[in-house]
C-alpha positions in Angstrom: 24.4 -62.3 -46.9 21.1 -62.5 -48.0 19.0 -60.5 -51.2 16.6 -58.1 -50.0 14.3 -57.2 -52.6 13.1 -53.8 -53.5 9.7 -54.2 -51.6 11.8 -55.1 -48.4 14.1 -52.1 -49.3 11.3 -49.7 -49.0 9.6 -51.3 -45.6 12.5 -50.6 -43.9 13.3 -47.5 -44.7 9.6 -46.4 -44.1 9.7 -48.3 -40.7 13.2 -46.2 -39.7 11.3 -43.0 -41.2 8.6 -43.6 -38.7 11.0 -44.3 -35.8 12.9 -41.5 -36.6 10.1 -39.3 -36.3 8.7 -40.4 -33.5 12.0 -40.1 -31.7 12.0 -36.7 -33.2 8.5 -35.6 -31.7 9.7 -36.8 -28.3 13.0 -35.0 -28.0 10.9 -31.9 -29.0 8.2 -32.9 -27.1 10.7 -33.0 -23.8 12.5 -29.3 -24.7 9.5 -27.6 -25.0 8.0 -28.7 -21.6 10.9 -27.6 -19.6 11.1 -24.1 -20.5 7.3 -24.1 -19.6 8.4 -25.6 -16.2 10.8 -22.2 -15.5 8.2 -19.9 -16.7 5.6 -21.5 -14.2 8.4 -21.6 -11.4 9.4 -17.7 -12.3 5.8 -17.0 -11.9 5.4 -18.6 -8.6 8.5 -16.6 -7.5 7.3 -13.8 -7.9 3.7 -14.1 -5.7 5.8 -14.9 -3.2 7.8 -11.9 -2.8 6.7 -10.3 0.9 4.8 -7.0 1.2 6.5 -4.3 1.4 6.7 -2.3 4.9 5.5 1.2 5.9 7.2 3.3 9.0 4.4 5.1 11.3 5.1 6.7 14.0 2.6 6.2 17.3 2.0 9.0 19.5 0.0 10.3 22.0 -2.0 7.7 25.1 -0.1 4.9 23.9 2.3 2.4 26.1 5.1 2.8 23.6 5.2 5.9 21.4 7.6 5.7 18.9 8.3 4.8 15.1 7.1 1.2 14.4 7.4 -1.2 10.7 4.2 -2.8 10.1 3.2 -4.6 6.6 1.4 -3.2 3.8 -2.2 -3.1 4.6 -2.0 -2.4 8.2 -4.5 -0.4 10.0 -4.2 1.9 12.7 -5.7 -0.9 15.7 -2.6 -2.9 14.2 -0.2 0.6 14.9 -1.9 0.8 18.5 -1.1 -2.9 19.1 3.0 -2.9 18.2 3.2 0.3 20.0 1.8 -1.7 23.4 -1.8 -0.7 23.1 -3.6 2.2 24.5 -3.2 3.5 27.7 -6.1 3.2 30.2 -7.1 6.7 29.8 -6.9 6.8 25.9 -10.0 8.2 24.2 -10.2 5.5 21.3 -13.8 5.8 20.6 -12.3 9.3 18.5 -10.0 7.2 16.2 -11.1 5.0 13.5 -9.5 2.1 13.9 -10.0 0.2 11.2 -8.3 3.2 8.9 -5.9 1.7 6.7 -2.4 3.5 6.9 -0.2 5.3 5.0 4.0 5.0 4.6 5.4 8.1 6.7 1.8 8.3 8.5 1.7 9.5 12.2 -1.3 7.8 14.6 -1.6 10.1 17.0 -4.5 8.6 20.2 -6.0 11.3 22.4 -6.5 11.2 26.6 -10.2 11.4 27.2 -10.5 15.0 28.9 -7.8 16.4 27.2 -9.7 19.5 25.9 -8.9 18.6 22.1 -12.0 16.6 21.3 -13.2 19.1 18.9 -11.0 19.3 15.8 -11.5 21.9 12.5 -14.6 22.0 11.4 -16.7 20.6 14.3 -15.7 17.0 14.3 -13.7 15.3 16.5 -10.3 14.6 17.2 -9.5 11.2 15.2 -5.9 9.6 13.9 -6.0 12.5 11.4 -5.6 15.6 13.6 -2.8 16.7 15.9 -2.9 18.2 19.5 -4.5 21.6 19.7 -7.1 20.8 17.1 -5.1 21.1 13.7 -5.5 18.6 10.7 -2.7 16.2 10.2 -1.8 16.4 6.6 -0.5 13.0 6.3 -3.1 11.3 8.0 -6.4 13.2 7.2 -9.0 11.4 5.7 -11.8 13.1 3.0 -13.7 14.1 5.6 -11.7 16.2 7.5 -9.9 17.6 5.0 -13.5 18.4 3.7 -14.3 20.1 6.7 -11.3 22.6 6.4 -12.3 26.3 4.6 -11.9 26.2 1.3 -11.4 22.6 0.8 -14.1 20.9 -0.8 -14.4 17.2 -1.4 -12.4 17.6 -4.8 -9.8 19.9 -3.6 -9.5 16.8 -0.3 -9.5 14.6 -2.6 -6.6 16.5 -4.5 -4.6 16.7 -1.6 -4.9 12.8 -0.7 -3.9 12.0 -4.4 -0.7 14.2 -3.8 0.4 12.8 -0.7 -0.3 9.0 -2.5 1.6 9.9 -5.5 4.7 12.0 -3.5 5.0 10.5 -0.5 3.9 12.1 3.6 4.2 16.0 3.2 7.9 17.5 4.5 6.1 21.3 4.4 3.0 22.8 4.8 4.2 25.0 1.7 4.0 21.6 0.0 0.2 22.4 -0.2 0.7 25.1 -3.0 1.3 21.9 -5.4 -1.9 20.7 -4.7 -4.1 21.5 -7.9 -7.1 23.8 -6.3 -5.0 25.3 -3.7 -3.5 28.8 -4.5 -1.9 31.0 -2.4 -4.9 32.4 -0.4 -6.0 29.5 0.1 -2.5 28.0 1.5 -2.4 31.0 3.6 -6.3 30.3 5.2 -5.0 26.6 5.9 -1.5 27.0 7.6 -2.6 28.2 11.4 -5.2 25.0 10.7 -3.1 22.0 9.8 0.1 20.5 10.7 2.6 17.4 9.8 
């Protein structure tokens, strides 16, 4: 076996130094990119998960009435539609259709001539108001919850924060919750809204 020299001693082991870190620096190199590779794969996961779905129920000049599943972001034309449409006699210049909708929400479409075109307050009867003129608590918008006494825009928009934070309204009692809204004032709205 041949004499290696001191010199060729210490090219070698510098040569296997460097090899050994580059080979180092790759293995690392590999492990870090794969965890990177779950957390983009986790992340697309979660995008994808579907909307979540919100239970109306369509009543009134509709082909269908009835409770109906539509997706998160729904309007009331899109209620209308699953429920069969509107009926030929169905007064849907009063609703706004492009009104987004709420979980628990009813959609309720008037018959032209029914003698409810006038709702509280002087407007008309929209997807917010129920037969015989009342204001649907769980479907109002501002504006008609505006145009009930002793609601004012900040006390509306009280009562349309409640019913995002808590859900559709089970009671008209539920109104006493509502900051702005005492007992008078509970007692003034109860013969003029409705679930």
């Amino acid at each position: 076996m041949p004499a290696i020299s001191r010199a060729q001693a210490l090219v070698y082991g510098l040569g296997l130094l460097v090899l050994l870190t580059i080979a180092g620096r790759v293995a690392l190199g590999a492990g870090e990119s794969e965890p990177a590779r779950e957390t983009q794969s986790v992340a697309f996961d979660i995008r994808e998960e579907p909307p979540r779905d919100l239970v109306v129920h369509v009543a009134g000049a509709v082909l269908q009435p009835g409770l109906y599943r539509l997706p998160e972001g729904s309007r009331i034309d899109d209620a209308i539609a699953e429920a069969g449409g509107a009926k030929p006699r169905a007064a849907l210049e009063l609703v706004n259709l492009a009104a987004p909708l709420a979980d628990g929400q009813q959609v309720v479409v008037p018959l032209r001539g029914s003698g409810g075109a006038p709702a509280v307050g002087g407007s008309e009867v929209t997807a917010g108001a129920v037969p015989g003129g009342k204001v649907h608590l769980n479907s109002a918008t501002l504006e008609q919850l505006d145009a009930l006494p002793g609601v004012g825009p900040i006390t509306g928009q009280q009562i349309l924060d409640y019913r995002s934070a808590n859900g559709a309204f089970q009671s008209v009692d539920e109104l006493d919750a509502v900051p702005g809204i005492g007992p008078a004032t509970l007692e003034q709205l109860r013969p003029l809204v409705d679930l």
